[in-house]
Residue frames as a rotation matrix with the C-alpha (Angstrom) as fourth column:
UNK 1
-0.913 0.178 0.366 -23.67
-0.405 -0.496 -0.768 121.74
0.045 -0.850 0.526 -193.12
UNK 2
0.015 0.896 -0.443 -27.23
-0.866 0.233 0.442 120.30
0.499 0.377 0.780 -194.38
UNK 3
0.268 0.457 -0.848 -25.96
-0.298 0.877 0.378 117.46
0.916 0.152 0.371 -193.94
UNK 4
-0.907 -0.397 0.140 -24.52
-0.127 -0.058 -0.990 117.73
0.401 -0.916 0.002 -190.59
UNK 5
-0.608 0.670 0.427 -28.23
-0.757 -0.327 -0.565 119.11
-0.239 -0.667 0.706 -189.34
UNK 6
0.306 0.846 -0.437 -30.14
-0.784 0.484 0.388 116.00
0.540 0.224 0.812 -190.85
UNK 7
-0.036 -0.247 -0.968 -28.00
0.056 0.967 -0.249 113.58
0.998 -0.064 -0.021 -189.27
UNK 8
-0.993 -0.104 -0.065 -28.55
0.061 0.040 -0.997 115.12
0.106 -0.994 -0.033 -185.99
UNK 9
-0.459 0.887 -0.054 -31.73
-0.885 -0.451 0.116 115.69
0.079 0.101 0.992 -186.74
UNK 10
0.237 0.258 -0.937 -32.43
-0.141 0.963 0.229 111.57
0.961 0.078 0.264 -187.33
UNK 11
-0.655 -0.330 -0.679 -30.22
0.553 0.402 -0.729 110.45
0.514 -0.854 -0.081 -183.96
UNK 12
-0.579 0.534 0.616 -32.49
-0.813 -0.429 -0.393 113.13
0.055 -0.729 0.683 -182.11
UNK 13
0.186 0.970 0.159 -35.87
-0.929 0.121 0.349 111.71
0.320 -0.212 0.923 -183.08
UNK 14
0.152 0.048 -0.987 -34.65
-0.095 0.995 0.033 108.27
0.984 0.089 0.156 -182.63
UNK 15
-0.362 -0.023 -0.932 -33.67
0.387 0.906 -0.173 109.09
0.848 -0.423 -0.319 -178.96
UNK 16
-0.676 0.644 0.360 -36.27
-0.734 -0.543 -0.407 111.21
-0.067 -0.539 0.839 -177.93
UNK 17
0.145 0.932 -0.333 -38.49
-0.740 0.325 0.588 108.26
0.656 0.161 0.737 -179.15
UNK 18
0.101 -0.298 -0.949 -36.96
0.406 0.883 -0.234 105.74
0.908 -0.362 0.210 -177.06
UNK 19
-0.914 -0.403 0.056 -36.26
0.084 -0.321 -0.943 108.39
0.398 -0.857 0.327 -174.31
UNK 20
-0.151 0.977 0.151 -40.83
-0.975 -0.173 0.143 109.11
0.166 -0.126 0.978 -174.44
UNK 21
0.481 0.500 -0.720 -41.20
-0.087 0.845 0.528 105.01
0.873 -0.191 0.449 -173.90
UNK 22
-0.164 -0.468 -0.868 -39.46
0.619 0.636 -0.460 104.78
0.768 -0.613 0.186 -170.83
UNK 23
-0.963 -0.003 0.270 -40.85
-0.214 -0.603 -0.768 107.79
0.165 -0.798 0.580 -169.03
UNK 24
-0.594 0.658 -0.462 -43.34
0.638 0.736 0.229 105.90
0.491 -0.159 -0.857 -167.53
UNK 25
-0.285 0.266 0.921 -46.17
-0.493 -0.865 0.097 107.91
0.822 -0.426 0.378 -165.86
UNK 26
-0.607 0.079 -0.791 -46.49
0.741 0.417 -0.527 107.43
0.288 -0.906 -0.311 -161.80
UNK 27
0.149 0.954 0.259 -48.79
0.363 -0.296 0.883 108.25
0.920 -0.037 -0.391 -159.61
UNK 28
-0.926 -0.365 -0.098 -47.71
0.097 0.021 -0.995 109.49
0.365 -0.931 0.016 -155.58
UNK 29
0.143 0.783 -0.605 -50.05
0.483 0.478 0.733 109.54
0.864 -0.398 -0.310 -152.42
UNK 30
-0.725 -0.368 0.583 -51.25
-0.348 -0.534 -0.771 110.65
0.595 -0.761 0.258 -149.53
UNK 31
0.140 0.973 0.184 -52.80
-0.688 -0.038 0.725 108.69
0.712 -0.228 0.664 -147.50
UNK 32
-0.857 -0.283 0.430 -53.96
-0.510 0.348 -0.787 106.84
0.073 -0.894 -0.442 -144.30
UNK 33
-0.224 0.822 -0.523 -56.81
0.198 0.564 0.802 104.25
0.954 0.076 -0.289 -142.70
UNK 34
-0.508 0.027 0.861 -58.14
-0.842 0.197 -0.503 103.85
-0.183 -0.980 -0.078 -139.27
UNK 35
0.782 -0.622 0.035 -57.09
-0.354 -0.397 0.847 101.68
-0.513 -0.675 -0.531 -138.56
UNK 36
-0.195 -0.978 0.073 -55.02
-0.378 0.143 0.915 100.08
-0.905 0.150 -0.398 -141.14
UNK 37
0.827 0.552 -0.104 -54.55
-0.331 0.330 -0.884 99.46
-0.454 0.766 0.455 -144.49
UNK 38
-0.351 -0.930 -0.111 -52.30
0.129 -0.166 0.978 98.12
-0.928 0.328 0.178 -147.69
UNK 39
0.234 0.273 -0.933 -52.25
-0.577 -0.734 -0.359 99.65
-0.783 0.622 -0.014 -150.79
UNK 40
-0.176 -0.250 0.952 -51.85
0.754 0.588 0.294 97.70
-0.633 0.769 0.085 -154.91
UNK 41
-0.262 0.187 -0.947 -51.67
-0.832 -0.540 0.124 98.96
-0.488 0.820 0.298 -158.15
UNK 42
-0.335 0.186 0.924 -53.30
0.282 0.955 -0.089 96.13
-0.899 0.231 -0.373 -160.56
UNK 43
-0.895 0.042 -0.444 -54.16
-0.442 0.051 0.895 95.37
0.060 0.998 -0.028 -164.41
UNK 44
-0.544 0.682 -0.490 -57.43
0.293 0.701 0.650 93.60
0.786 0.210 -0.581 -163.08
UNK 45
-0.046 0.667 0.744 -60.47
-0.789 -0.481 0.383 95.01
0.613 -0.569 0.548 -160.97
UNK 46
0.821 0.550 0.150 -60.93
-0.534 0.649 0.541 91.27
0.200 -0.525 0.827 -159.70
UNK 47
0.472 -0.486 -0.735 -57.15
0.629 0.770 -0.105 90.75
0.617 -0.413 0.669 -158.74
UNK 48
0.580 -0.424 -0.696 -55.06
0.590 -0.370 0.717 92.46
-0.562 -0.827 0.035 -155.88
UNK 49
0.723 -0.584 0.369 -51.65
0.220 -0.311 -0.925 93.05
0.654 0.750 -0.097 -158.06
UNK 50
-0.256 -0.961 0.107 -48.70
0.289 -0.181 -0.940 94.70
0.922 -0.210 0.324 -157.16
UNK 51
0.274 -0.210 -0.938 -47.93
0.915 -0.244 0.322 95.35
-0.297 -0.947 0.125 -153.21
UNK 52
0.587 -0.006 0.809 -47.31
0.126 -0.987 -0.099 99.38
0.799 0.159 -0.579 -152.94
UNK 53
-0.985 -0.161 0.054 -46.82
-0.044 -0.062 -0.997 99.76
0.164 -0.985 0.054 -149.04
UNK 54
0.577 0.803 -0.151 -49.74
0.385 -0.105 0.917 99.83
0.720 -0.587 -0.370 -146.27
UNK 55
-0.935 -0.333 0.123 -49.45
0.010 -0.370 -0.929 101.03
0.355 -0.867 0.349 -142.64
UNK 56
-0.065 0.586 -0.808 -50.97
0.740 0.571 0.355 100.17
0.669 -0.575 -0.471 -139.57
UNK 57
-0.004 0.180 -0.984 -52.64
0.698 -0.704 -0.131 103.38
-0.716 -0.687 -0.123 -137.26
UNK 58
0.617 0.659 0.430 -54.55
0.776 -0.600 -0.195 106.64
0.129 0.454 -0.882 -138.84
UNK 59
0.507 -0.088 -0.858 -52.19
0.782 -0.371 0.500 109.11
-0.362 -0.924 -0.119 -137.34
UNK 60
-0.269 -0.805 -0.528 -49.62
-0.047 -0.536 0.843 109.53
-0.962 0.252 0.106 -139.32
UNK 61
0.729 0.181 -0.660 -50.04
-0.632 -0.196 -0.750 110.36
-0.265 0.964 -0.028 -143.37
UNK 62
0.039 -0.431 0.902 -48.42
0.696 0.659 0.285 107.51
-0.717 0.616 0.326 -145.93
UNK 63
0.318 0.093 -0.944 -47.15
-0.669 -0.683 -0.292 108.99
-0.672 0.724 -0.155 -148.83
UNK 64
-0.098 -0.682 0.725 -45.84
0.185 0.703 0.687 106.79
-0.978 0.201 0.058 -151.78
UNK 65
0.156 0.060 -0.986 -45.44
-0.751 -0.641 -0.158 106.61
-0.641 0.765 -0.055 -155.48
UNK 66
-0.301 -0.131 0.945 -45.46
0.423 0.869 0.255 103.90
-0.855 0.477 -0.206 -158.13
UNK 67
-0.962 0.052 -0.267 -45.73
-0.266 -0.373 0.889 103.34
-0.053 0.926 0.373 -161.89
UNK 68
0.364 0.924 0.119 -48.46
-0.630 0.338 -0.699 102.80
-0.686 0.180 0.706 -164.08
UNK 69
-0.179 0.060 0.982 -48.82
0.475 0.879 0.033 99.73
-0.862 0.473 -0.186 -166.68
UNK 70
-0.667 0.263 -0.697 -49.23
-0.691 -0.568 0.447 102.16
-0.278 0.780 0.561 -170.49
UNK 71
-0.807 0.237 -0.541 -51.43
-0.467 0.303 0.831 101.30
0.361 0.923 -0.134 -172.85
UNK 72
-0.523 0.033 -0.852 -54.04
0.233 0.967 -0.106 99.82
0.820 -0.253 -0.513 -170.14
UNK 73
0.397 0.536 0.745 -56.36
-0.340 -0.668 0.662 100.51
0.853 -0.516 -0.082 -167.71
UNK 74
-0.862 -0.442 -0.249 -54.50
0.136 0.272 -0.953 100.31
0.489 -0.855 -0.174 -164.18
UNK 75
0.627 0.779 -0.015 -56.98
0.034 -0.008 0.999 100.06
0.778 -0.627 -0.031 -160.75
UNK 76
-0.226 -0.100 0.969 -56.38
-0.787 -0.568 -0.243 101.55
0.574 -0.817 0.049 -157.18
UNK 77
0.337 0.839 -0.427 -56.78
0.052 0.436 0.898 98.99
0.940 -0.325 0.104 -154.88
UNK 78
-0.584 -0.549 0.598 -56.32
-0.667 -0.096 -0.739 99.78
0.463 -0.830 -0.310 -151.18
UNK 79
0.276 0.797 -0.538 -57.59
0.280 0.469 0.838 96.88
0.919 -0.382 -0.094 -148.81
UNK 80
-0.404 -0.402 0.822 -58.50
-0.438 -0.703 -0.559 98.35
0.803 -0.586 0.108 -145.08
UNK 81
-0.044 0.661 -0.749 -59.49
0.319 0.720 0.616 97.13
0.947 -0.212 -0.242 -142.14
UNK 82
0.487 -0.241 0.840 -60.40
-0.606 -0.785 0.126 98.22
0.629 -0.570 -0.528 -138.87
UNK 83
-0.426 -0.905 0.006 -58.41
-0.381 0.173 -0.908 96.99
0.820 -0.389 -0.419 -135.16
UNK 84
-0.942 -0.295 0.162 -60.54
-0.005 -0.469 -0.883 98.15
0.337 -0.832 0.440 -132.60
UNK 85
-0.423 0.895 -0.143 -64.50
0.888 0.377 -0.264 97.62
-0.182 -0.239 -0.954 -133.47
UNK 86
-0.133 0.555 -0.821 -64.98
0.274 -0.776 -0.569 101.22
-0.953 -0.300 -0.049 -133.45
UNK 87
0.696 0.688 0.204 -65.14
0.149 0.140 -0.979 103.27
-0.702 0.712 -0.005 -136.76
UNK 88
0.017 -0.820 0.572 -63.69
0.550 0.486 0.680 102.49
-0.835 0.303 0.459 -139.74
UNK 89
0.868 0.471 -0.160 -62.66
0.014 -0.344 -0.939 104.17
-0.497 0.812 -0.305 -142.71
UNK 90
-0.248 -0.764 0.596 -59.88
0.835 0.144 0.531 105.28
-0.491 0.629 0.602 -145.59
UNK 91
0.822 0.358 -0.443 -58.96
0.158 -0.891 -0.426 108.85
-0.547 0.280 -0.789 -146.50
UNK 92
0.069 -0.787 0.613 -56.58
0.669 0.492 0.557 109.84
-0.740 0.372 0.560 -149.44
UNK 93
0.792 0.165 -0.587 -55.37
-0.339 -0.682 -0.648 111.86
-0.507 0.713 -0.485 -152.73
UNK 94
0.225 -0.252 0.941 -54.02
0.554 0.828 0.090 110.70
-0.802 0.501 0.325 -155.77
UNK 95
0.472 -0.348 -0.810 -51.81
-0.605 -0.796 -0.011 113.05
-0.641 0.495 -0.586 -158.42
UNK 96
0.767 -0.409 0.495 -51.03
0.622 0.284 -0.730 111.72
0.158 0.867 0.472 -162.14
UNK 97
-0.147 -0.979 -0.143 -47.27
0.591 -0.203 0.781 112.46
-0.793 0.030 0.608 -163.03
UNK 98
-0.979 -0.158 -0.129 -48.44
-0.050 -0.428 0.902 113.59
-0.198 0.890 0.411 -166.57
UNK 99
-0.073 0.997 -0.007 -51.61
-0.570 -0.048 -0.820 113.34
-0.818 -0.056 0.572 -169.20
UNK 100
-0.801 -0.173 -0.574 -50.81
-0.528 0.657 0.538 110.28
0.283 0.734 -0.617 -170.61
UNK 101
-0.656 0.511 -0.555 -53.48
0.562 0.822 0.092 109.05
0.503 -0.251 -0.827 -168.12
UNK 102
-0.505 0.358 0.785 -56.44
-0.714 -0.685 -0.147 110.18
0.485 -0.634 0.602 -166.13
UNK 103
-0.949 0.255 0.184 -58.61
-0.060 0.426 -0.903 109.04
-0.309 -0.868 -0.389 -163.05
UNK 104
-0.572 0.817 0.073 -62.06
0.784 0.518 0.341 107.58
0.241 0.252 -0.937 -163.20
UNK 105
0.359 0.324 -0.875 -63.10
0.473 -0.872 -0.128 111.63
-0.805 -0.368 -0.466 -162.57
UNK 106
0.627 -0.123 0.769 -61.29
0.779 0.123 -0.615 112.53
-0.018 0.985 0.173 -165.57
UNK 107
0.810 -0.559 0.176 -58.57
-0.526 -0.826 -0.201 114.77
0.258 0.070 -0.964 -164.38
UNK 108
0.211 -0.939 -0.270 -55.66
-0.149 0.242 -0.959 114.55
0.966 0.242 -0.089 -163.24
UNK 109
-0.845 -0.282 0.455 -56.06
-0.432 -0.143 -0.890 114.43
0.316 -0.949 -0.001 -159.50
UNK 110
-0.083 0.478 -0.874 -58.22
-0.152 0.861 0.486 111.90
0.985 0.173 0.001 -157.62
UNK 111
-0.736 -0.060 0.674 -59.46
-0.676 0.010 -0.737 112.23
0.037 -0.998 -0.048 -153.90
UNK 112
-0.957 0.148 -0.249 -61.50
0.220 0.930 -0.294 110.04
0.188 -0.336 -0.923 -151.77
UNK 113
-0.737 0.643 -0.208 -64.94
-0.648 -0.760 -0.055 110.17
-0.193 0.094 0.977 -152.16
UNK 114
-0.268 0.743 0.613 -68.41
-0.298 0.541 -0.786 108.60
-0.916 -0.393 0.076 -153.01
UNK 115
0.563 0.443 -0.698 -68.56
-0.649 -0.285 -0.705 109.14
-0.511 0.850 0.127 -156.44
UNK 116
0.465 -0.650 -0.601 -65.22
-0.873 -0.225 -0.432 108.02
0.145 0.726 -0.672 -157.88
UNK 117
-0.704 -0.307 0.640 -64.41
-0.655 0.629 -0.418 104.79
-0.274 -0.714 -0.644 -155.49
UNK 118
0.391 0.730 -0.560 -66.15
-0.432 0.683 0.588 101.40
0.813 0.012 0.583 -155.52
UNK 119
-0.467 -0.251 0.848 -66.05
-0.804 0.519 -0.290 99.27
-0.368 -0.817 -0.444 -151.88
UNK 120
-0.119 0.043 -0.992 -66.25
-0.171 0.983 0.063 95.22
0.978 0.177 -0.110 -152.02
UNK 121
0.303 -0.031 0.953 -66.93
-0.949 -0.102 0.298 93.93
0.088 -0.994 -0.060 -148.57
UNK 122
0.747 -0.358 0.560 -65.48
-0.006 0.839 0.544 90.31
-0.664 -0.410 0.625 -149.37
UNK 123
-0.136 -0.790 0.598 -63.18
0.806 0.264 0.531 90.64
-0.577 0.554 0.600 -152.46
UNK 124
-0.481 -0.237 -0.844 -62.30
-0.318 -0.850 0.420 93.01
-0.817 0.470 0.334 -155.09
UNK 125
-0.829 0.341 -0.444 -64.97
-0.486 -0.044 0.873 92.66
0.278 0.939 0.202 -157.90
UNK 126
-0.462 0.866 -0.192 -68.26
0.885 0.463 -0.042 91.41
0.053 -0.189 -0.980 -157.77
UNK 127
0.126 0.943 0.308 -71.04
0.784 -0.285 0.552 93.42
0.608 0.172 -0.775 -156.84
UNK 128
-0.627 -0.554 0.547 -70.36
0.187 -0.789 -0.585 96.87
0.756 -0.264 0.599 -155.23
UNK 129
-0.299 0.735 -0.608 -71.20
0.952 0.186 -0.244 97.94
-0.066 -0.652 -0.755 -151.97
UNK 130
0.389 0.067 0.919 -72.40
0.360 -0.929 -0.085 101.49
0.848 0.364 -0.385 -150.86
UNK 131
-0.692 -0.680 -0.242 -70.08
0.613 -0.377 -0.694 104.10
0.381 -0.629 0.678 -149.33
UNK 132
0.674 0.636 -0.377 -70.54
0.738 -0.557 0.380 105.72
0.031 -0.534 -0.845 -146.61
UNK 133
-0.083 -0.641 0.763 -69.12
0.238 -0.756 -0.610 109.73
0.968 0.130 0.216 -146.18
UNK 134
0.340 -0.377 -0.861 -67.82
0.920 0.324 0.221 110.15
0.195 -0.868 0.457 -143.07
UNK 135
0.880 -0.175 -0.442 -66.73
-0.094 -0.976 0.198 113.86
-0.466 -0.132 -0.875 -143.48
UNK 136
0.830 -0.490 0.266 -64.15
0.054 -0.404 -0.913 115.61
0.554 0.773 -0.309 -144.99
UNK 137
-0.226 -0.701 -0.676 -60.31
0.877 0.156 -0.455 115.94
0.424 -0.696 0.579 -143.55
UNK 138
-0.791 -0.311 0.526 -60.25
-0.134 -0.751 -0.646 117.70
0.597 -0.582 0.553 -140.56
UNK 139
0.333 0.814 0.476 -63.93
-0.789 -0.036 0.614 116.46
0.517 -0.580 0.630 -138.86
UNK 140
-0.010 0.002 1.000 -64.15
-0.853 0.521 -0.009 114.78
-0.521 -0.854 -0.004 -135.34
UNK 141
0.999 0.017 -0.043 -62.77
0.041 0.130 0.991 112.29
0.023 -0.991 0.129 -134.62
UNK 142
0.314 -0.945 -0.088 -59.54
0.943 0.300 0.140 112.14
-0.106 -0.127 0.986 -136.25
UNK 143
0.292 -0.232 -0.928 -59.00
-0.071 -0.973 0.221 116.09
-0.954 0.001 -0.300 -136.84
UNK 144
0.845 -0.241 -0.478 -56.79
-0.517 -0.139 -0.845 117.44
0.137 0.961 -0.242 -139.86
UNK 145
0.256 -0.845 0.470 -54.10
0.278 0.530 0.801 115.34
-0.926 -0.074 0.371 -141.23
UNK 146
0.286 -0.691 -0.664 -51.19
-0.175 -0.719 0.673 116.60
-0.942 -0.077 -0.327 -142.85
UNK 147
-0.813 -0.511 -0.278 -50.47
-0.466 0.286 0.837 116.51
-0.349 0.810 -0.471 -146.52
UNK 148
-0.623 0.636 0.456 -53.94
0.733 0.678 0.055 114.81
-0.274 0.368 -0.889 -147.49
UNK 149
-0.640 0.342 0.688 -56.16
0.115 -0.843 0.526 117.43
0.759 0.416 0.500 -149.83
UNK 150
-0.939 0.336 0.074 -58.71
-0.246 -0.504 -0.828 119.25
-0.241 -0.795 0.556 -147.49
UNK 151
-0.158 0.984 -0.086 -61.53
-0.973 -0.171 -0.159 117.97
-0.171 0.058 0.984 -149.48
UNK 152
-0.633 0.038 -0.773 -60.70
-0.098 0.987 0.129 114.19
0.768 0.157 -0.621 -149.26
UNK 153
0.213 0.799 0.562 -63.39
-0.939 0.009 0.343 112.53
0.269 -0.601 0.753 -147.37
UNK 154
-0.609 -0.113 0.785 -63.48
-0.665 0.613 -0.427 109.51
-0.433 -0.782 -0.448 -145.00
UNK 155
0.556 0.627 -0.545 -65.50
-0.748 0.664 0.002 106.36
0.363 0.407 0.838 -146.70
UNK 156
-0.757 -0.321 0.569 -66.20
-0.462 0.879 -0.119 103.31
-0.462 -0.353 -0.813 -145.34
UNK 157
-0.355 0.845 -0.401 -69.52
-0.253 0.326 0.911 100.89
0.900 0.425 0.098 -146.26
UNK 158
0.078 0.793 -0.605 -71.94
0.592 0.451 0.668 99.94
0.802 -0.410 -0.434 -143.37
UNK 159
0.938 0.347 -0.023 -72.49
0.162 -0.376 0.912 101.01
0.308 -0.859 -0.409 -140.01
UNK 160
-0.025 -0.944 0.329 -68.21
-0.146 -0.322 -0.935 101.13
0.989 -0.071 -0.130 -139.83
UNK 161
0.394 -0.228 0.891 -68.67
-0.889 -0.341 0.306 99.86
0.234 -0.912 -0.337 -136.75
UNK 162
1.000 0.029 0.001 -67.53
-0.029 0.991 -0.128 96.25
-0.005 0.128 0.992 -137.17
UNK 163
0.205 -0.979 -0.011 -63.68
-0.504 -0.115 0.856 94.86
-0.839 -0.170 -0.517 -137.24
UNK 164
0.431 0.210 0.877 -64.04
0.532 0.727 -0.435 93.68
-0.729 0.654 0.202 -141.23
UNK 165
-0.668 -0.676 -0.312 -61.84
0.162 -0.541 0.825 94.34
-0.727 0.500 0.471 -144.25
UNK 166
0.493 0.687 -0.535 -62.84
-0.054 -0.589 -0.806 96.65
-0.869 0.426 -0.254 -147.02
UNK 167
-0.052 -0.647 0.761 -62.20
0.725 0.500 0.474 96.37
-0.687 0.576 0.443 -150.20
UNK 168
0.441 0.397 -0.805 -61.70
-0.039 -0.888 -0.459 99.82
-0.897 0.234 -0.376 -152.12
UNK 169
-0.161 -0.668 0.726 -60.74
0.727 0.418 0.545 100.58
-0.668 0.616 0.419 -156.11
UNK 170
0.323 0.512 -0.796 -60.46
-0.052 -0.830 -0.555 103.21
-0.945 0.220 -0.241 -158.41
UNK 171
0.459 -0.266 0.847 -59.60
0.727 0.660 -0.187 103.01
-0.510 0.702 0.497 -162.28
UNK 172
0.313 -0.088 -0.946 -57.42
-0.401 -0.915 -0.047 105.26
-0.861 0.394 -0.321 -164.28
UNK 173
0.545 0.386 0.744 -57.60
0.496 0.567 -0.658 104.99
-0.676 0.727 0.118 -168.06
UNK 174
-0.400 -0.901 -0.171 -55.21
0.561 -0.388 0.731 105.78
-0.725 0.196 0.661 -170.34
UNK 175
0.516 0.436 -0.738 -55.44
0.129 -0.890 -0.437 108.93
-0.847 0.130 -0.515 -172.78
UNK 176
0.243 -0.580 -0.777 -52.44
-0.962 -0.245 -0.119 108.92
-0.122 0.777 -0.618 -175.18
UNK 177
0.996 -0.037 0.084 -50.91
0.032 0.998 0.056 105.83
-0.086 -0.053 0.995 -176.83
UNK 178
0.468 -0.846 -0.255 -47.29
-0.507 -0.494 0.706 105.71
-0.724 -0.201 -0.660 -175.55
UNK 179
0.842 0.302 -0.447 -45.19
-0.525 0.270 -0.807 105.28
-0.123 0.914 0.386 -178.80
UNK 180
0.803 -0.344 0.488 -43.45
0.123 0.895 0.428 102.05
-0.584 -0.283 0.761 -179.39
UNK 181
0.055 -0.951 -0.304 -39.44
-0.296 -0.306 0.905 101.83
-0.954 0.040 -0.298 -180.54
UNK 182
-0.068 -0.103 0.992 -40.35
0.727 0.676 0.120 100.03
-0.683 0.730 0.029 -183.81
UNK 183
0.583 0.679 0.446 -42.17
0.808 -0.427 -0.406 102.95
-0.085 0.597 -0.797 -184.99
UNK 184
0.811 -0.320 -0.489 -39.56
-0.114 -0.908 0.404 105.61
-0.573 -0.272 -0.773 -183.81
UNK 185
-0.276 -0.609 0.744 -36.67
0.484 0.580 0.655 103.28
-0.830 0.541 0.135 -185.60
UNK 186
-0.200 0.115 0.973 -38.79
0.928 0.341 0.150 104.17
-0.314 0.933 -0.174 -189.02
UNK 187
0.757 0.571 0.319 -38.78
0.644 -0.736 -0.209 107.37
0.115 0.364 -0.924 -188.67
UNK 188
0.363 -0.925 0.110 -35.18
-0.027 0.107 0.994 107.64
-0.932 -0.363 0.014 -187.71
UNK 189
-0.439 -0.636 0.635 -34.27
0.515 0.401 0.758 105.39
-0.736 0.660 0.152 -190.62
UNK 190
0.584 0.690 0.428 -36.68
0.796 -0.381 -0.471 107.73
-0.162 0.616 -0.771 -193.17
UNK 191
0.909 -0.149 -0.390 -34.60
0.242 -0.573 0.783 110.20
-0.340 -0.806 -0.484 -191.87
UNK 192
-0.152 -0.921 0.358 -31.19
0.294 0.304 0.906 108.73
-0.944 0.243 0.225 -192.69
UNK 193
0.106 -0.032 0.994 -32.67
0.643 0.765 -0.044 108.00
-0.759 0.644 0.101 -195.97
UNK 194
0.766 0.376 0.521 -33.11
0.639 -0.537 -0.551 111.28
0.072 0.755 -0.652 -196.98
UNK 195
0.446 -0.796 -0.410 -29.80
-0.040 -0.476 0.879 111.87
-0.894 -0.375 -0.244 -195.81
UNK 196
-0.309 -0.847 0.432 -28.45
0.141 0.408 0.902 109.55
-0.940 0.340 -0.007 -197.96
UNK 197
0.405 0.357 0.842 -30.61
0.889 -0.369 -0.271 110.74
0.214 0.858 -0.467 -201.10
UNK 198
0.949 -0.033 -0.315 -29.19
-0.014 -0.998 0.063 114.39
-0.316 -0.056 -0.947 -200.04
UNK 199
0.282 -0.888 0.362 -25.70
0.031 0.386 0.922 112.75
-0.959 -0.249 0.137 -200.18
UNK 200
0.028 0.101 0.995 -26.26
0.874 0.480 -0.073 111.33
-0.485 0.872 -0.075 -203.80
UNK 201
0.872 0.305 0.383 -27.69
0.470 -0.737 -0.485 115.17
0.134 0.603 -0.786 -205.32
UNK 202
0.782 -0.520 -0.344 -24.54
-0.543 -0.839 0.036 116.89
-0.307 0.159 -0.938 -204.33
């Protein structure tokens, strides 16, 4: 019977350890521009990266959801721009899957805002501009929109009256190191070993 429970007891840890690397942690969204934006996830402040989705008009909430990169600091990057001349901006909220990672706020949730956000007005990296706050969801002109946290705010950079793309980023830093199959293997086979040394005494 011992030995029954050690040998399940190895095959667990071995694929619970392989089953903890592949649950990657993701991030989902809510969010919109006026008047349009697309969204990246990236391994570099000073490159785009992966394509997410974007959408074009403020109206309607975007929602989406993507992984992160482990081991690694990942970056937000949403570039926006406006249509129309009038004002521009870029309102949102951001929810970790787990607390393998956190936002450049250190939790676990991650809204638009002045604090937490760098803007680029020609490229992603270089020299930050400053944001402007624009109000919170639900102020004139666009009203409330649906599914975005009540205290995300509008941010753009300048006078937001212009028809020029923004360049926005946020960083989330990992928290746990996620543990690799080599290491779970040796604790598996450790495992076995004292099966097989349990094997030997009786």
């Amino acid at each position: 019977m011992k030995k029954k429970i050690l040998a399940g007891l190895a095959v667990g840890v071995m694929i619970f350890g392989f089953a903890s690397v592949s649950q990657a942690t993701s991030v989902t969204t809510n969010l919109t521009a006026d008047d349009a934006f697309n969204l990246y996830i990236s391994t570099d402040d000073t490159q785009l990266g992966t394509f997410v989705g974007g959408h074009e008009g403020w109206e309607e909430t975007q929602s989406f959801s993507f992984l992160l990169t482990p081991i690694t600091t990942n970056y937000i990057h949403i570039v926006a721009w406006d249509l129309y001349g009038t004002i521009a901006s870029v309102i949102g909220d951001f929810t970790l899957s787990d607390a393998d990672f956190e936002f450049s706020n250190g939790a676990q949730k991650l809204l638009t805002n002045t604090t937490d956000w760098n803007v680029f007005t020609d490229a992603f990296g270089g020299s930050a501009a400053i944001i402007t706050d624009q109000g919170a969801n639900g102020v004139d002109p666009w009203g409330v929109l649906p599914s975005i946290d009540s205290q995300a705010r509008w941010i753009w950079t300048g006078e937001g009256l212009d028809m020029d793309t923004r360049y926005f980023s946020a960083s989330i830093t990992t928290t746990a190191p996620v543990p690799e199959p080599a290491s779970m293997l040796l604790i598996g086979s450790g495992l076995l070993g004292l099966l097989g040394l349990s094997k030997r005494r009786s």
